[in-house]
C-alpha positions as CSV (number, residue, x, y, z in Angstrom):
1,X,36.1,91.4,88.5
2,X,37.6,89.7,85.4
3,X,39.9,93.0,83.5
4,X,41.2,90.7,80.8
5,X,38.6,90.5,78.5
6,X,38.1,94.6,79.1
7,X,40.5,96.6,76.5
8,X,39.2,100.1,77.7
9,X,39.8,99.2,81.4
10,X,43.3,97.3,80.0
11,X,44.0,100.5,78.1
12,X,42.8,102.8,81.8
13,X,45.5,100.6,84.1
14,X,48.1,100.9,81.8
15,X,47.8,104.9,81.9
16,X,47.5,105.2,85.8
17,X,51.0,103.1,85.5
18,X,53.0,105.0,83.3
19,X,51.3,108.4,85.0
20,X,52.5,106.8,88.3
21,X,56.0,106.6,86.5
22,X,56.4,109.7,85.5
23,X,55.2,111.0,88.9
24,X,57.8,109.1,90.4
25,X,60.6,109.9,88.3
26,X,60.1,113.4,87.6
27,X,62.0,114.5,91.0
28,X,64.9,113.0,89.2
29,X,64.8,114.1,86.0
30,X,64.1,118.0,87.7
31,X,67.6,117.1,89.3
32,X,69.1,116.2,86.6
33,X,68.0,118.7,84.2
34,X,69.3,121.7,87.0
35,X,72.5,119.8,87.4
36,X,73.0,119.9,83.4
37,X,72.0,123.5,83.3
38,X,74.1,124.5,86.0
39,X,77.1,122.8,84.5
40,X,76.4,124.7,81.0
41,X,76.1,127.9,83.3
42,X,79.8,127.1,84.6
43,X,81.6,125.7,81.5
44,X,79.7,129.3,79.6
45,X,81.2,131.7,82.7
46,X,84.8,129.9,81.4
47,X,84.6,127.7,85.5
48,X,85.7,124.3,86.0
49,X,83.4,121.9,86.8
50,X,82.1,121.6,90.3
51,X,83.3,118.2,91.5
52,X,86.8,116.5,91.1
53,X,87.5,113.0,91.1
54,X,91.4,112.3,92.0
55,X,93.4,109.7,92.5
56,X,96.9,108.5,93.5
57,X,98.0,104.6,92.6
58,X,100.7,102.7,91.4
59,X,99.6,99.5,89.9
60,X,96.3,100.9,89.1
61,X,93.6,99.9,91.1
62,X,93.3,103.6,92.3
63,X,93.2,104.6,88.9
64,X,90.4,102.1,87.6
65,X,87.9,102.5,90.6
66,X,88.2,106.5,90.1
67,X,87.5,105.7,86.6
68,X,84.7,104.1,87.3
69,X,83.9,106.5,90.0
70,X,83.6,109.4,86.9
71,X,81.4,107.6,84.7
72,X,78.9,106.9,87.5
73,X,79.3,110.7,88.1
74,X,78.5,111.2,84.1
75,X,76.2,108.7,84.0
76,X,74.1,110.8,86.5
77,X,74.8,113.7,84.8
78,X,77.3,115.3,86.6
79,X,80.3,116.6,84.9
80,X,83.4,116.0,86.9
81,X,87.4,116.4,86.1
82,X,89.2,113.8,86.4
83,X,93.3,114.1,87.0
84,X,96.4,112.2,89.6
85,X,96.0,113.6,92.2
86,X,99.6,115.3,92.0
87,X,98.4,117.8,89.2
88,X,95.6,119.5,91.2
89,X,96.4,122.7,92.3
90,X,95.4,124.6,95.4
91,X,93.3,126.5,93.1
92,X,91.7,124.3,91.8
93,X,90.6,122.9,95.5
94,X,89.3,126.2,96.5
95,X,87.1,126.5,92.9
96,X,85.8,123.2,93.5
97,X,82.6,121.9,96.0
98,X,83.0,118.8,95.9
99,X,85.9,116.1,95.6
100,X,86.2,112.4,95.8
101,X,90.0,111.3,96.4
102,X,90.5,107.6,95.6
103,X,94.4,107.3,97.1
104,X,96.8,104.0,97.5
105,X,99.3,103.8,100.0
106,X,102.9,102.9,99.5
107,X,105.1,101.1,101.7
108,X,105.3,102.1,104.9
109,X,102.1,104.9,104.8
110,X,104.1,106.9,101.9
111,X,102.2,108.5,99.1
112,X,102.5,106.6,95.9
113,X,104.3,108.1,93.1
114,X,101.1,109.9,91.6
115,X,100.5,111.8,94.7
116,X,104.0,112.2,95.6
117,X,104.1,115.6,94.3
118,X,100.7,116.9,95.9
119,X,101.8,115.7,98.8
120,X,105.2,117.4,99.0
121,X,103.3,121.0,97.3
122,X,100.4,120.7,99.6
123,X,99.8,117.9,102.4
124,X,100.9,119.6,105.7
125,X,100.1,123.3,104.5
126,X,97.8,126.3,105.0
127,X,94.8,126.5,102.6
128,X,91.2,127.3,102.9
129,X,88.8,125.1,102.0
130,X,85.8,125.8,103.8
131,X,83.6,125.5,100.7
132,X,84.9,121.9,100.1
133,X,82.8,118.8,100.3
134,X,85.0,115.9,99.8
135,X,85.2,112.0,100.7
136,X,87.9,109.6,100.8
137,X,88.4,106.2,99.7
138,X,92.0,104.9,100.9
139,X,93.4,101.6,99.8
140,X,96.1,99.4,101.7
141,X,96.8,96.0,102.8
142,X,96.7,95.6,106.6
143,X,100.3,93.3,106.5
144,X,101.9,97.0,106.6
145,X,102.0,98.8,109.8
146,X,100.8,102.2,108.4
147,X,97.7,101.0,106.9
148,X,96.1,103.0,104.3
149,X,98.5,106.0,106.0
150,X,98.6,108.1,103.0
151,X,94.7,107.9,102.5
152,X,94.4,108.4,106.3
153,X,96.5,112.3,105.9
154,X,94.8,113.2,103.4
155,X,91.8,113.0,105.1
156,X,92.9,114.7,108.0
157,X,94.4,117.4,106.4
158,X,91.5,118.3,104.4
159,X,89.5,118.2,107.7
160,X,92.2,120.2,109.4
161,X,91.5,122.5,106.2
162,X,88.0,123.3,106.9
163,X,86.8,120.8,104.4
164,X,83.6,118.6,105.5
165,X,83.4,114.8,104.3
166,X,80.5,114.1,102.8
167,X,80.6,110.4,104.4
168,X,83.3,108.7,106.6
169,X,86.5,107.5,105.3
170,X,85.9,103.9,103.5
171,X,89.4,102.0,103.6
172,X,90.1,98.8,101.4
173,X,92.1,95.9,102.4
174,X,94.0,94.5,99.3
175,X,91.1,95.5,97.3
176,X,88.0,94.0,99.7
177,X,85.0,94.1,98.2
178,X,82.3,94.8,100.7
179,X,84.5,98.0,101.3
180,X,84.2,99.1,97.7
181,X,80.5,98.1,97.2
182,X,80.6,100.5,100.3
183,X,81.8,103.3,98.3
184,X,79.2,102.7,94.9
185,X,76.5,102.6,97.8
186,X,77.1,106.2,98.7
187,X,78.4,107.1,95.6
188,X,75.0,106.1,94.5
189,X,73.5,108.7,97.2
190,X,75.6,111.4,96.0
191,X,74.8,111.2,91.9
192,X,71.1,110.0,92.9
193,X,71.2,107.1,90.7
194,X,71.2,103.5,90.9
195,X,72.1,102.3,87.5
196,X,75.4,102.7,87.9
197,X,77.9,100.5,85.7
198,X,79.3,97.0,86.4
199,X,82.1,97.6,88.7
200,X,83.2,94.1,89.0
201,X,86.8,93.0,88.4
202,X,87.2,90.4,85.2
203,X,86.8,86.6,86.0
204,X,89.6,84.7,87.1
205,X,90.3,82.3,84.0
206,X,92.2,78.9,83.2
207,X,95.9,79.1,82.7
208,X,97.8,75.7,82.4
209,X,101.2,75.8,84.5
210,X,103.3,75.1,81.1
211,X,106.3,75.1,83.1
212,X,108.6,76.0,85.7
213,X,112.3,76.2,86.9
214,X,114.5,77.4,89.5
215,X,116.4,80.1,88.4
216,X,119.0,80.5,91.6
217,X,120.4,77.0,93.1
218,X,122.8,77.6,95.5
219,X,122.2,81.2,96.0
220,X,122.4,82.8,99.3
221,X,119.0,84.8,98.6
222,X,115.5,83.0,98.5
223,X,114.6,80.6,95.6
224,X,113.7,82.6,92.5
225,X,111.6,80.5,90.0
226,X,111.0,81.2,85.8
227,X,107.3,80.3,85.1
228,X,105.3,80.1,82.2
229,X,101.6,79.7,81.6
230,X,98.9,79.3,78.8
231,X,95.5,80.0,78.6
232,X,93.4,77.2,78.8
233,X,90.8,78.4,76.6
234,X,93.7,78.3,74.0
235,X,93.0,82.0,73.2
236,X,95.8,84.3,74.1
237,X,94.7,87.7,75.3
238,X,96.4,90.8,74.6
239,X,98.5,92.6,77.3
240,X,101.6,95.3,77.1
241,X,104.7,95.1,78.2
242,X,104.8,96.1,81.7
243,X,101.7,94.7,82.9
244,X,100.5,92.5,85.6
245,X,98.9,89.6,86.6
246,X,97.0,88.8,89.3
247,X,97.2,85.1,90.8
248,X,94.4,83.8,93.5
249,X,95.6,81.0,95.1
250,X,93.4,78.4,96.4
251,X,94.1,78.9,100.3
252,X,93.5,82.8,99.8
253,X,91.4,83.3,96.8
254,X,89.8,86.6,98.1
255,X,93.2,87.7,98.0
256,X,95.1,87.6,94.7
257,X,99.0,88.4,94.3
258,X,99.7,90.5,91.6
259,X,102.9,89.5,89.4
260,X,105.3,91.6,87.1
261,X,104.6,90.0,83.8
262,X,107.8,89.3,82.3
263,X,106.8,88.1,78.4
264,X,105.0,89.7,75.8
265,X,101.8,88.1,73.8
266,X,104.5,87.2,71.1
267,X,105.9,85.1,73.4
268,X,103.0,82.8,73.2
269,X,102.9,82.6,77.1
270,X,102.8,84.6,80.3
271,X,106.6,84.5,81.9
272,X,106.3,85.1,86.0
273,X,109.0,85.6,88.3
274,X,108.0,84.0,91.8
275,X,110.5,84.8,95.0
276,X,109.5,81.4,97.1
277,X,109.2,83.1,101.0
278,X,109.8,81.4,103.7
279,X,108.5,82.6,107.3
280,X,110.4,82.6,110.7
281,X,108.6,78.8,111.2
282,X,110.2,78.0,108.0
283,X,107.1,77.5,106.5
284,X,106.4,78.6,102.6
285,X,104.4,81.7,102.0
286,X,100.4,81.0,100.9
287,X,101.3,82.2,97.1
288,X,104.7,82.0,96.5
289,X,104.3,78.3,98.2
290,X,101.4,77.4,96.0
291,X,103.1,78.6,92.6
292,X,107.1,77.4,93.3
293,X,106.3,74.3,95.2
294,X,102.7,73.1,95.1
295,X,101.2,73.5,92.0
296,X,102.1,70.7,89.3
297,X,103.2,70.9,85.5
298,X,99.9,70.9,83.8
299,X,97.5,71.7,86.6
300,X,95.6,74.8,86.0
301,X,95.3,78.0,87.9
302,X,93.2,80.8,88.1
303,X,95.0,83.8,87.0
304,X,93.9,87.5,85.3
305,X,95.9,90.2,83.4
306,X,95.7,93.8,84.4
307,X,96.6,96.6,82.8
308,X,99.4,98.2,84.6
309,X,99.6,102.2,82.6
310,X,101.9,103.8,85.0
311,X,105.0,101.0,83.7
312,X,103.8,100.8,80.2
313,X,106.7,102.0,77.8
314,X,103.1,103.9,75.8
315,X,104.6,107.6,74.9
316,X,108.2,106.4,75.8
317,X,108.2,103.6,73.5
318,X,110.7,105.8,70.6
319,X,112.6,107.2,73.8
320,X,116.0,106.3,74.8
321,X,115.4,103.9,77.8
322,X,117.4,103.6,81.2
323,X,116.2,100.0,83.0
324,X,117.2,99.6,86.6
325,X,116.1,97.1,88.8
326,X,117.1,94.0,91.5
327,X,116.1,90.8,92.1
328,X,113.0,89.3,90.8
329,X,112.4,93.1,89.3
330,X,114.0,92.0,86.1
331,X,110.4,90.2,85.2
332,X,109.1,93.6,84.8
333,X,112.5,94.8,82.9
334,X,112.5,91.4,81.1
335,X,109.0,92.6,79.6
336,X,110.4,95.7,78.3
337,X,113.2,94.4,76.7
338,X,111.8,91.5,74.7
339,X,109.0,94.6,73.4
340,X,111.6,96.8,72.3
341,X,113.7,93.4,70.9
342,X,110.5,92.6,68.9
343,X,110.5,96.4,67.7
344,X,113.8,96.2,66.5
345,X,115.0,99.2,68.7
346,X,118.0,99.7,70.8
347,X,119.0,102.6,72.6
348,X,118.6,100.7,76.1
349,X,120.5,100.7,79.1
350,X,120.2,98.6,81.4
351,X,121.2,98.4,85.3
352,X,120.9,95.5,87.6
353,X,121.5,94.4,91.0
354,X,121.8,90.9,92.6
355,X,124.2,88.6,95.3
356,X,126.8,86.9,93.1
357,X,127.4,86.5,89.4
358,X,128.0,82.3,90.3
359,X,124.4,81.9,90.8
360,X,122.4,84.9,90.5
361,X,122.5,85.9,87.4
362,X,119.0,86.0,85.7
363,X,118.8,85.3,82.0
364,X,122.3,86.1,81.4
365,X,122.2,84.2,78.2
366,X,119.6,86.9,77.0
367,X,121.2,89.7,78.4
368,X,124.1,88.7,76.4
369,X,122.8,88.3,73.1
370,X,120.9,91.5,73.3
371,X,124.4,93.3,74.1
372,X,125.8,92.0,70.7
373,X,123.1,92.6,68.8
374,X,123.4,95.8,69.9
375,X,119.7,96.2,71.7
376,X,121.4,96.9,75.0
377,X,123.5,100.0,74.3
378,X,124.8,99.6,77.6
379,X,124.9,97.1,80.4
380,X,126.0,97.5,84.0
381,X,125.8,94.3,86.1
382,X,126.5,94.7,89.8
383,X,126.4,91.7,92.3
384,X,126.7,93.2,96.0
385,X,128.8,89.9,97.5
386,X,131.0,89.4,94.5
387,X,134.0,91.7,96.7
388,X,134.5,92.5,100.3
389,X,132.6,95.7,100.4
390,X,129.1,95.6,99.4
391,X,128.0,97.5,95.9
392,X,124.9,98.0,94.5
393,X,122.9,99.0,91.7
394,X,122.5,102.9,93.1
395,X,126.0,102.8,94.0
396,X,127.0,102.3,90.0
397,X,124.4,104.4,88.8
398,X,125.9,107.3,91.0
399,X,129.4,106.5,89.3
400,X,127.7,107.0,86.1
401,X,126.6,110.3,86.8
402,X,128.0,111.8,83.7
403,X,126.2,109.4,81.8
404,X,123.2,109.5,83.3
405,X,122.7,113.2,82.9
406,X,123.9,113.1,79.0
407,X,121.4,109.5,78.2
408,X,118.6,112.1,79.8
409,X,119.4,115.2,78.3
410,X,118.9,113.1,74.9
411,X,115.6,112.2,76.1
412,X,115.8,109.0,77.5
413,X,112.9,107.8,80.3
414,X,113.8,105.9,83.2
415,X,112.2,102.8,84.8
416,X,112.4,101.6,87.9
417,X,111.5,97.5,89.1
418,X,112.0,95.9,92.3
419,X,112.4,96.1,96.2
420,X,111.2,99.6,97.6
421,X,113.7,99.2,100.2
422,X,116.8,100.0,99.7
423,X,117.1,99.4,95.8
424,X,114.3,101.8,94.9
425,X,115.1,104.7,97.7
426,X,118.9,104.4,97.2
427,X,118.6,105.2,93.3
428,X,115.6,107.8,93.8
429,X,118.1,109.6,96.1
430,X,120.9,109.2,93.3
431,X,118.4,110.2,90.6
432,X,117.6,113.2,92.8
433,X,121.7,114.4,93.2
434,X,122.8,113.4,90.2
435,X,119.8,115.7,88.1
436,X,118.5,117.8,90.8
437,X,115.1,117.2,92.6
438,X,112.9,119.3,90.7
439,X,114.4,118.1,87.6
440,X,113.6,114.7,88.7
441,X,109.7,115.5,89.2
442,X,109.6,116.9,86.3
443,X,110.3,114.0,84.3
444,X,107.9,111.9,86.5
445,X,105.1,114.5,85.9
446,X,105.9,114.2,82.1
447,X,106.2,109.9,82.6
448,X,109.6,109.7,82.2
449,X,110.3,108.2,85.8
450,X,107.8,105.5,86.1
451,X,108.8,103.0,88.9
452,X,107.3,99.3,89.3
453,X,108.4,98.5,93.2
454,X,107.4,96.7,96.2
């Protein structure tokens, strides 16, 4: 029988459809219609919102996937808070059904610096939580031998706590993708939607290796090399200082580095500092090998920026500043300085560590000029092999106590770039004797101890 010539029985199929619609997606709207009411019922009674979406990172990628965790959440229709993990309260666990904890680890299975303080108030203690729902989605990188540790306690302490997961533990190698399409997929379940938004990272694009120089001969540490790159598109994005970049090189290109940026868009170019490792064989490292050695003048790479919140100077930018950092952590530094040398501020210290003032000693030049123009307020250089016993940068910093404590009584915020070993612990425990602990994460809580280390 031939309908298209028919307009009544056109008009008749066309209703059965959209009556076949609405049939269908009535369930959901019901949902989301009790959900909203609900939610007006608790924000009216004065109640937090149900569910909680925390997270704990230190570049960021915590942070963005929990971002994009809450708006799938609100585009479903569920309102949700969304904090670091470090300012929830046990309270606030108890009042809550249902969390979603999206946690990095650092180092060797340590919290990062936005769950540091939840961890050291709650993770290991009593608290009931037998109302809680909750899931977990750790990230890590399987070259560390406590993989995704942090994310693996908390799970088990809220377990321990009486809380249920609502799914298994999803855990994300350097940022894997099946694992995280993993987590939208039950995410998905949970809000009882499927139009959820575009979770996919930004395109690698084009940047043209503009040039590139070896910043150490002759040290006794591994070659440090000064890159810089252009877009190839000729466009320059925008990016702040403190920033990163992430670099997928061609024998691993499902698993980019990420690299301290150490320009600003002024510049014209993305500056990278680029420690060439060598393993045991002698062999160069995938990355570092590629970018120092491989990779010619001219040839062009796939790079992308990322925004990088927890180093950006933001709020602090007026604030006296105290810059401390070794080795190829001055990029990050670097970044800062040439931002507050375009402001036309000074108030800066600055406090750095290498081997031996003969060859290791990164944009002295700069340094210099920023001393006499009076950027650099002060400047304390230390080079561990330049005398018989070794010094570093925490051991100077603890002999400027006095300072110290009168630079952050004005105010000042501190920031922190480089190795997590040694450098970064040694001056976290100076920080913490020279101020006082809870002094210390105070100012961390208010972003005046950010740290960029590794």
């Amino acid at each position: 029988m031939n309908f298209t010539n028919d307009p009544t029985r056109l008009l008749l199929l066309a209703g059965l459809a959209l009556a076949y619609a609405l049939v269908c997606l009535l369930p959901y709207l019901r949902q989301r219609h009790k959900r909203r009411a609900a939610l007006l019922a608790r924000a009216q009674a004065g109640q937090s919102p149900a569910w909680l979406v925390a997270y704990a990172s230190q570049t960021g990628n915590a942070e963005q996937l929990a971002r994009q965790t809450h708006a799938t959440l609100a585009l479903a229709g569920i309102a949700a808070r969304l904090c670091e993990l470090s300012e929830l309260t046990a309270a606030e666990l108890q009042g809550a059904e249902r969390a979603l904890f999206l946690v990095s680890t650092y180092g060797e299975g340590d919290a990062p610096d936005a769950g540091a303080a939840f961890a050291q108030r709650l993770l290991g203690g009593e608290l009931a939580l037998g109302q809680l729902h909750y899931a977990v989605l750790a990230l890590g990188d399987r070259a560390y031998k406590h993989y995704c540790g942090f994310g693996r306690a908390l799970d088990h302490w809220l377990a321990g706590q009486g809380a249920r997961a609502l799914f298994p533990r999803i855990e994300v190698d350097r940022s894997a993708e099946a694992a995280i399409a993993q987590w939208r997929q039950q995410l998905s379940h949970l809000a009882g939607t499927s139009d959820a938004p575009d979770w996919a990272a930004p395109a690698f694009a084009g940047w043209r290796l503009a040039e590139r120089r070896l910043l150490n001969p002759g040290s006794a540490g591994a070659p440090l090399y000064h890159l810089e790159l252009e877009p190839q598109s000729g466009a320059l994005p925008d990016w702040q200082s403190g920033d990163l970049v992430q670099v997928a090189a061609p024998a691993e290109p499902d698993r980019p580095r990420e690299y301290s940026i150490a320009s600003v868009p002024a510049d014209g170019r993305v500056h990278l500092l680029v420690r060439l490792l060598r393993h045991p064989d002698g062999t160069a490292g995938l990355a570092s090998g590629w970018l120092c050695l491989q990779a010619a003048p001219g040839e062009v790479l796939p790079l992308r920026l990322r925004p990088h919140r927890r180093f950006r100077l933001e709020d602090n930018a007026e604030l006296p500043l105290i810059l401390i950092g070794n080795g190829s952590g001055i990029a990050g530094l670097r970044g800062h300085l040439r931002a507050c040398a375009l402001a036309g501020r000074g108030r800066v210290w600055l406090l750095f560590g290498e081997r031996n003032a003969a060859f290791d000693a990164h944009y002295a030049d700069e340094l210099a000029g920023w001393r006499e123009t009076g950027l650099l307020e002060r400047l304390d250089l230390v080079y561990s092999r330049d005398q018989p016993q070794r010094r570093y940068v925490q051991d100077r910093l603890a002999e400027q106590g006095a300072a110290l404590r009168d630079w952050v009584a004005r105010g000042a915020a501190l920031y922190v770039c480089g190795s997590l070993d040694g450098m970064a612990a040694g001056v976290d425990r100076v920080l913490r004797e020279q101020l006082g602990g809870a002094a210390l994460d105070a100012l961390a809580a208010a972003g005046r101890y950010r740290r960029d280390v590794y």
